[in-house]
Each structure stands twice: as structure tokens, then as C-alpha cells.
N, C-alpha and C positions, 0 to 999 in steps of 0.2 A: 488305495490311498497312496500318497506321492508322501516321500519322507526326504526331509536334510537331513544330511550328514553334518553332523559338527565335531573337529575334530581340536582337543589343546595336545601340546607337546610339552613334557619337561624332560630336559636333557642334562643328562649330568657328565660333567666334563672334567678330565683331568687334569690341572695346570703343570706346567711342564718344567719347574720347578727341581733342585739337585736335592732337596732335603724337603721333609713331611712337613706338614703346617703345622706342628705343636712340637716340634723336637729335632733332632738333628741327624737320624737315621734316613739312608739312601730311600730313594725313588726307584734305581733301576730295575725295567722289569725284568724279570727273567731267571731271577735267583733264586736258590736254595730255597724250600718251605722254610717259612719265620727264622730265615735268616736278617733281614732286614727289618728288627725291631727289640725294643730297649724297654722299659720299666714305664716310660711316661706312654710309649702309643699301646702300650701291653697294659693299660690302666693300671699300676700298681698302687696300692696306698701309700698316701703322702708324696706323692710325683706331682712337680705341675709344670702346666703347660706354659712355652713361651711362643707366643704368634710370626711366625716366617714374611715377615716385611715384603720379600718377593714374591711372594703367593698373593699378598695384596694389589700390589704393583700391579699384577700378572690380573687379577680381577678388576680393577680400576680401567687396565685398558680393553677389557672384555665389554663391560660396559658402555667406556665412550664410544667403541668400535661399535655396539647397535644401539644409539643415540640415549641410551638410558639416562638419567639424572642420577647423579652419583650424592646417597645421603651423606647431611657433612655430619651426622653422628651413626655410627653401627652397635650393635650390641653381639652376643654371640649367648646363645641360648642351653642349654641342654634339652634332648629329647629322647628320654626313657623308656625305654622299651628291651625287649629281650628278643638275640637272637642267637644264636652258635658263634658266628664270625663278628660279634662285637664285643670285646672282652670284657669293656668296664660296664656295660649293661645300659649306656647311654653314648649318644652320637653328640658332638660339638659341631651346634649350627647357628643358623640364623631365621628368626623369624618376623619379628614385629619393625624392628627398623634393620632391613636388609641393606647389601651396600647399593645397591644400587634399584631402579622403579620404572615401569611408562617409557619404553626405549618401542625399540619397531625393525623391522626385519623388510624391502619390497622384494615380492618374486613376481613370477611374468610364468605362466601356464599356459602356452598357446597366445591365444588373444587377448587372457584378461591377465590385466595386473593388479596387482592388492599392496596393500600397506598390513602384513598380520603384527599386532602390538606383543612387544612381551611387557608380561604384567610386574615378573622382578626378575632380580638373580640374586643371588644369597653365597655365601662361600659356607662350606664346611668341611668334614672329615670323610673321608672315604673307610666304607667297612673294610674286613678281611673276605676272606672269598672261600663256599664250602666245596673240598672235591669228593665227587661223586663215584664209586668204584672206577678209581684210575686203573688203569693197566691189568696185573693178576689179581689187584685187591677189587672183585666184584664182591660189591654186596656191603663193602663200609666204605666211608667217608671220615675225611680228614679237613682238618680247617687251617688253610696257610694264612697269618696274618701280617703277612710280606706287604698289604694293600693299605693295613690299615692305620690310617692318619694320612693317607696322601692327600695334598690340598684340591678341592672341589669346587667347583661352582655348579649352582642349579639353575638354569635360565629356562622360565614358566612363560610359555605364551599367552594371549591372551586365548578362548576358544573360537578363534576366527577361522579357521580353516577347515575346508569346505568338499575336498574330496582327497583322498589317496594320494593324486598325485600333485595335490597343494603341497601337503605332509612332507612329501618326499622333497619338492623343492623347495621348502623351507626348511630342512633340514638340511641340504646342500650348500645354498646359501650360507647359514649359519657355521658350517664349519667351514668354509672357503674363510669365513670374514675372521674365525680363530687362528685358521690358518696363517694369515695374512699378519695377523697381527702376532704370532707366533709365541700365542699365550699355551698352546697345546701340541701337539703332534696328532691330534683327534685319530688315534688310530684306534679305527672301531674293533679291532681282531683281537687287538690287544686288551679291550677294557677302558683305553682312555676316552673314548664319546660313547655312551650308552643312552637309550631312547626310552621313556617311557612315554605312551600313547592313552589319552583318556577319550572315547568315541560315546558317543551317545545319536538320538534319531529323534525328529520331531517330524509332524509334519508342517508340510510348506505352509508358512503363515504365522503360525505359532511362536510366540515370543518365548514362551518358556519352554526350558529346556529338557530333552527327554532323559530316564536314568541310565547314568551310563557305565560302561565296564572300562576296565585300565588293563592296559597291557604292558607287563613288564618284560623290561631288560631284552629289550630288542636294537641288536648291535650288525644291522647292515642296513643300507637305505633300501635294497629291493625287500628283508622283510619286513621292512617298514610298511613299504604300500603293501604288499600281497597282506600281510597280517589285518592292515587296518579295510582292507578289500574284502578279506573272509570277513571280517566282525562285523562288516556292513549289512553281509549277505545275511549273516546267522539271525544276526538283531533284526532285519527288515521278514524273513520269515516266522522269527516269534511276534514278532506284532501283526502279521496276517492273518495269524492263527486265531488270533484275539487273546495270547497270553501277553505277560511284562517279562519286560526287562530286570532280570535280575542285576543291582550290583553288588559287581564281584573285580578279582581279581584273575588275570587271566595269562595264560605264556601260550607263546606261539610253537607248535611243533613244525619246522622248516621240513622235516624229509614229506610228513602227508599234507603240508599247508592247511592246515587246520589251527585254531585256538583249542585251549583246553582250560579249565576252570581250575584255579589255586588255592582261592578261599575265598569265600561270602566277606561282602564288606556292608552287611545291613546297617552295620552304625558304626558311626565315625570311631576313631582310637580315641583314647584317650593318651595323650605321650605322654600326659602332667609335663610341660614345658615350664622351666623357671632361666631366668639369667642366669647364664656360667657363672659363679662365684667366683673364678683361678683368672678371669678375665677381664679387665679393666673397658672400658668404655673405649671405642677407634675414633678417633678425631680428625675428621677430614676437612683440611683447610681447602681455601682456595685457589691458592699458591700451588699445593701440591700436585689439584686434581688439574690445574692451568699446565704445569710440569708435565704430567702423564699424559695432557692429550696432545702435547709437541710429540708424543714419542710413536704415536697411530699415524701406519704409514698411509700411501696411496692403500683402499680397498678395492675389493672387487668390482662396486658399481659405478666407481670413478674412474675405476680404470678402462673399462668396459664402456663408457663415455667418450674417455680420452681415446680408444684404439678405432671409435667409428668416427671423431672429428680431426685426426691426427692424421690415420691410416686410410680412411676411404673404404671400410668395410662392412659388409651388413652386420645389423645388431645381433645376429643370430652366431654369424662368426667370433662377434668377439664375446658374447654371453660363453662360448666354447673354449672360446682361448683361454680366458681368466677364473674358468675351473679354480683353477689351483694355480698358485704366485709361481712355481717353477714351470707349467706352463708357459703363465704369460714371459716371464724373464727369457724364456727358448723363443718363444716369437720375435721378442724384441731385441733379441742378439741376433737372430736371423735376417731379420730387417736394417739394421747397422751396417750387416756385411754386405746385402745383396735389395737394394730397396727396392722391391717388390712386393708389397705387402699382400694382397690378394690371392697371389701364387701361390709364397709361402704358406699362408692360410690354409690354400687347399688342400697342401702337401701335407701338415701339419693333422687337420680335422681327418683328409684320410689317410692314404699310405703309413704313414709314423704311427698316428693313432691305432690305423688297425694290427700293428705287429705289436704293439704294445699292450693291446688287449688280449692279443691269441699268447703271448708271453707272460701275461699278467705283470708286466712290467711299469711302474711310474717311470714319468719321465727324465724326471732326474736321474733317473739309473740308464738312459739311453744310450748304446755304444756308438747312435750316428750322434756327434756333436752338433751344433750349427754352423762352425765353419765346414764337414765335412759337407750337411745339406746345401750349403748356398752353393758349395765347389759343383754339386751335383749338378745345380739350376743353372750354373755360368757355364756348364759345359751343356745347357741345351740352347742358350742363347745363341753360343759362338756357333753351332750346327754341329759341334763334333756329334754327340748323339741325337737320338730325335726324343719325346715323350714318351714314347712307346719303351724304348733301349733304356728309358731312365727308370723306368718302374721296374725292371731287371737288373740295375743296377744297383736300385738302392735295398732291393732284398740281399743283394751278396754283404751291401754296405752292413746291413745291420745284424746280418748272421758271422762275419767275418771282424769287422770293425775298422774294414779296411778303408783308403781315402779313394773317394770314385775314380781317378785317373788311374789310379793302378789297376783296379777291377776290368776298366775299360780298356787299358792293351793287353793286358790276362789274354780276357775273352777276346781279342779282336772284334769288337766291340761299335769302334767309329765307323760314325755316318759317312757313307758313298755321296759324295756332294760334286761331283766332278761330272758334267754333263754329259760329255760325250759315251763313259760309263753308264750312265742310266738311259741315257739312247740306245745305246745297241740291245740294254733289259726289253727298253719297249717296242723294238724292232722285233724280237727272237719271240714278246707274247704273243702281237699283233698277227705274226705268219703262222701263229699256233691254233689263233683264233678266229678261221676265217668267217664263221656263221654270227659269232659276237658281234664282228666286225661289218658285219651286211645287216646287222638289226641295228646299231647303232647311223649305219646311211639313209637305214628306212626312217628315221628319226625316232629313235629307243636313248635316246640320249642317257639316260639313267643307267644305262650300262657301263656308262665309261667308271660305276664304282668295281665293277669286275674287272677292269681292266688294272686300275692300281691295287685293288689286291692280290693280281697274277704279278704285279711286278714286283709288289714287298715280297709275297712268296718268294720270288727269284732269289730275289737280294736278300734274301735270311734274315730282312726284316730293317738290313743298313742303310737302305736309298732313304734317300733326306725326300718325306713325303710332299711337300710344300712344291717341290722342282719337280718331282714326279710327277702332281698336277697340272702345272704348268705346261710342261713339255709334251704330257699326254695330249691335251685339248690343240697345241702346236702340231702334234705331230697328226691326231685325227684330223683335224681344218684341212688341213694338204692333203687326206688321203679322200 
């Protein structure tokens, strides 16, 4: 039997925010265990909470940025439960009238494209975090509550997606369009975007849905898909079997790519969910929510519009370019300086790109600027270098951080453009070459490609190739 895949995402994200949503202790990460916490995110008795205005702001344009409807009344809930890393024994959320509903996400997977709906986004608190035999302490665990109270949002897909690598570019998407709007740092290494994965199997036809397993706190987009790819495999061989699907909860081990099982989830929790009491009711005018969507900038799928009706470049280019907003800003400074867009482009998706991957570097950290890149491209226009000289070039550029003209009289570097110089190169191959030279009379014409690469060899690579053809095909005709 033929089975679908259905996969939802909820993703929890960390607003980027200088102070916690309920009090006025730091955010930054990186501190001292439960150095960064006070008496209200530490739940003491008799603490109450006050709501961080910014953290709303910051969710308001979360929502407009994936066309959600922003409710004009929010609530903020308790949900009680117990865990080690939540001190007051209940988390501040939102359930019933969340801020926001009914928004949408488009991604583009090859050929097809979709619209996947999210169902809501909710703001709440962030736990503390358990550590697990750190360092010499194997075998206990400690609980830092440095995390807990940081303000959250949880944006719930709807279950429209459809394989692994839907997941993942919808997940890509989603954080470019936080990015953009620069409600997060979505930095998954850190903690601030974390994944949970709900998958389940039907087969083809079948309206209702098979039971499914959840994968948590998956914090990199490849194990996104590998995780949600093993849970396809696992789940599609126990239904072969003629056994069920257990639900459960489930974590992904990264070193053997395997899932492994957390705990049976045969029946729903019970959180006993009631209205914060410490929390007044959020009133969202329309003035205000009118205010916040002036402040969502160009996104990614506008701009990514704008750069193939602007620029003249395939969609596929510019889906690359607008990754990420300091991308596109390096494209479109490079283009300012040197208006060639295509070029740039290709310099960009390769050469830059791939030293940036093999350095694991973002590009904002890039030691080639874009005026050093364009300097590079206007010294192949003019002939000083050729294409070839410039991928040479710009490897010194980006291990040195040097400006290409200096690299290029370093090395002695410039293109041999002076004809009579490249004439005598093709004089001294041609009498080197006399059999070459007697198959190309016989008509071998396709040889004349041996012939220019005896003469870059010559030239160690400096004869400006464009003349070197030229004058070859001049110089065979007369012989």
C-alpha cells in the first residue's frame, strides 16, 4: 500500500527582545547558570508579572509578516504542569484567544508550489533548560534558569506539508520572513528557533488522518528532514507489518540518524488550563495593529519578485539571493557599484558562497566587501585579468582581505593583451606542434582547442583568451 506523508510544524521562537516578557532581567545568552533571574521569572510568592510591550510589538509584526489576523482581544492562560526547568510549576501562555490566526507561509519545492496555512501563533514564556552531565560532572544534571521567562512565540502550521523537504523549506522560509522582519536572530544553535515535528501516514485517499508521533526540539533544518525522513521510513514499515502506530513522543539521535521514543502519549494531558489571573486582558486596537504593519519591511517573497523584474534574473537566483536580508543587501550593493546583475549573481551563488560554506561563515562576516567584489569584476571588464586570473584572485582576496589590485601586482598577475606578445606564444606552439598542425590541415579543426591551451600554458595562464582565439584561427587561415 501507497501511504502520505503529513507533516505540521510548531516552532518556537525567541523574540529578540533586551528584557524577559514578565520582568526586567537580561535575555543575553551566554551567562553564568541562573545568573539572569529575579524572584518574578524564579516564580516566587507574591511576585507578579508585568507584560514587555516589546515582546508584543515583536509578535504583532510576526504575525502581519505571515498574513495572520491579528485578534483585537488576547488573553494569556496558565498551563500547569510539572517539570525540573519550570520553577513556578506552570508556564504563561496563550490558548483560546491567541494573538494572532489563519496566516500562510508560500514555498516552491521543485515544481510545485503551495500556500501551507498556519493555524495560530500564541506568545508565551520560555522554560529553563536541564544540563546533562556537563563536563566532569557525568552522571548529574543541573538546571540553569538563565532561559526562563524569555518572551516566545509558537507559530502552529496547519498539517499541510507533504514531504521532508516541504518541512524543511518551510521552515527556511519562516525564518528568512523573521529574519527580515528582525523579530528574532532565529539562531537555531543557540536555542532561539527550535522545531517540533508532528508526522503521521495515511494512505492515498483517505481523508482521515493516520496516528501520529511528534518529534521534539529539533534545532537544525538538515535534522529536520533526515529526522522527519527516518520517521517516514519507521512509521511506513510498522504499517507493513500490519502493526499501529504508536503515539508517542519521540527525539532524534543526530550521530546514528535514528528517532528514539520519550514517552507514550496514549492520552491527551491534562494542563488544567485557566486565565492568568496576574494578567489583564490585551486590547488590540486598530490604529495600533495599522502602526505595526507600517513598520514590516520588504520580505523575502517581494523581494525575490522585485530582484527577477528589476534585475533580469532567474527565479531560482533570486529565491538564493534573498536567503537571508544580508544576502540580498550584498547583492544589491554590488549591483549599485557595478550594474551587472547576473554576473554578480554568479559570483555570489558560487565562488563567495562556496568559501563561505567551507569557512562556515555568514555573510555578513565576509572579509571580501562588495566594493572589493565589483573592483574584482571591473578589472575583468578592462582586460587586466581574465576569468580564469580572477577566481585566483579572489581566493587571496578572501583569505587575505586584501583589495584585488594589490593581489594582482603581488602576483604579476595581469593579462598579456598586447598582440604581438601573444603571437610570438603562438608562433613558438605551432613549430612545437607539427603533427597537431597537419591534422588540423587535414580538417581536425577541433584541435585548434589544444592549441589555446599550449598557449595559456605558455603564458602561465596571462594571455587574454578572447585574442588568443582570435589570432589563432588568423594565424592557422594563413598557414
Amino acid at each position: 500500500m501507497k501511504y502520505e506523508t503529513v507533516i505540521g510544524l510548531e516552532v518556537h521562537v525567541q523574540l529578540k527582545t533586551q528584557t524577559k516578557i514578565f520582568c526586567s532581567c537580561s535575555t543575553e545568552f551566554g551567562q553564568p547558570p541562573n545568573e539572569n533571574t529575579c524572584p518574578i521569572c524564579l516564580g516566587m510568592p507574591g511576585v507578579l508579572p508585568v507584560l514587555n510591550k516589546q515582546a508584543v510589538k515583536f509578535a504583532m509584526q510576526a504575525c502581519l509578516a505571515t498574513h495572520c489576523k491579528i485578534n483585537p482581544v488576547n488573553v494569556f492562560d496558565r498551563k500547569n504542569y510539572f517539570y525540573p526547568d519550570l520553577p513556578k510549576g506552570y508556564q504563561i501562555t496563550q490558548l483560546n484567544l491567541p494573538i494572532g490566526e489563519h496566516g500562510h507561509i508560500n514555498i516552491e519545492v521543485g515544481d510545485v508550489k503551495k500556500r501551507i496555512g498556519i493555524t495560530r501563533i500564541h506568545m508565551e514564556e520560555d522554560a529553563g533548560k536541564l544540563m546533562h552531565g556537563e563536563n566532569e560532572d557525568q552522571g548529574k544534571s543541573y538546571v540553569d534558569l538563565n532561559r526562563t521567562g524569555i518572551p516566545l512565540v509558537e507559530i502552529v502550521s496547519e498539517p499541510e506539508l507533504r514531504s521532508p523537504e516541504e518541512a524543511r523549506e518551510y521552515l527556511g522560509q519562516l525564518k528568512a520572513i523573521l529574519e527580515y522582519t528582525a523579530v528574532s536572530d532565529c539562531n537555531m544553535e543557540e536555542g532561539s528557533l527550535r522545531c517540533d515535528a508532528n508526522i503521521s501516514l495515511r494512505p492515498y485517499g483517505q481523508e482521515e488522518f493516520g496516528t501520529r508521533t511528534e518529534l521534539k526540539n529539533l534545532n537544525s533544518f538538515r535534522f529536520v528532514q533526515k529526522a522527519i525522513e527516518y520517521e517516514v521510513e519507521r512509521q511506513t514499515q510498522v504499517l507493513e507489518q500490519g502493526d499501529k502506530v504508536i503515539q508517542e513522543t519521540r527525539l532524534y539521535d543526530s550521530d546514528k540518524g535514528v528517532t528514539r521514543s520519550m514517552r507514550s502519549k496514549e492520552e491527551a494531558h491534562d494542563y488544567r488550563y485557566f486565565p492568568e489571573p496576574d494578567l489583564v486582558r490585551l486590547m488590540m486596537d486598530e490604529a495600533w495593529i495599522e502602526r505595526i504593519r507600517k513598520t514590516i519591511p520588504e520580505l523575502p517573497e517581494q523581494k525575490r519578485q522585485r530582484f527577477v523584474a528589476e534585475h533580469d534574473i532567474p527565479e531560482y537566483d533570486a529565491g538564493v539571493l534573498t536567503t537571508s536580508q544580508s544576502m540580498a543587501n550584498y547583492y544589491e550593493e554590488c549591483v549599485a557599484l557595478h550594474p551587472k546583475p547576473k554576473i554578480i549573481s554568479n559570483w555570489i551563488m558560487g565562488d563567495l558562497s562556496h568559501e563561505l560554506k567551507n569557512d562556515d561563515r555568514e555573510i555578513q562576516d565576509c572579509p571580501v566587501t562588495p566594493v572589493s567584489l565589483t573592483d574584482l569584476l571591473k578589472l575583468i571588464d578592462k582586460g587586466t585579468i581574465s576569468g580564469k586570473m580572477a577566481k585566483t584572485v579572489f581566493e587571496e582576496m578572501y583569505q587575505s582581505g586584501k583589495p584585488p589590485e594589490e593581489i594582482v601586482k603581488q602576483k604579476g598577475l595581469t593579462q598579456i593583451s598586447d598582440s604581438s606578445a601573444i603571437e610570438k606564444i603562438i608562433d613558438d606552439v605551432l613549430t612545437a606542434s607539427p603533427q597537431q598542425l597537419e591534422s588540423y590541415r587535414n580538417g581536425k579543426e577541433t584541435i585548434i582547442g589544444y592549441f589555446v591551451g599550449q598557449v595559456m600554458k605558455a603564458s602561465k595562464g596571462q594571455a587574454n583568451p578572447k585574442m588568443v582565439n582570435q589570432l589563432l584561427k588568423e594565424k592557422l587561415t594563413k598557414n
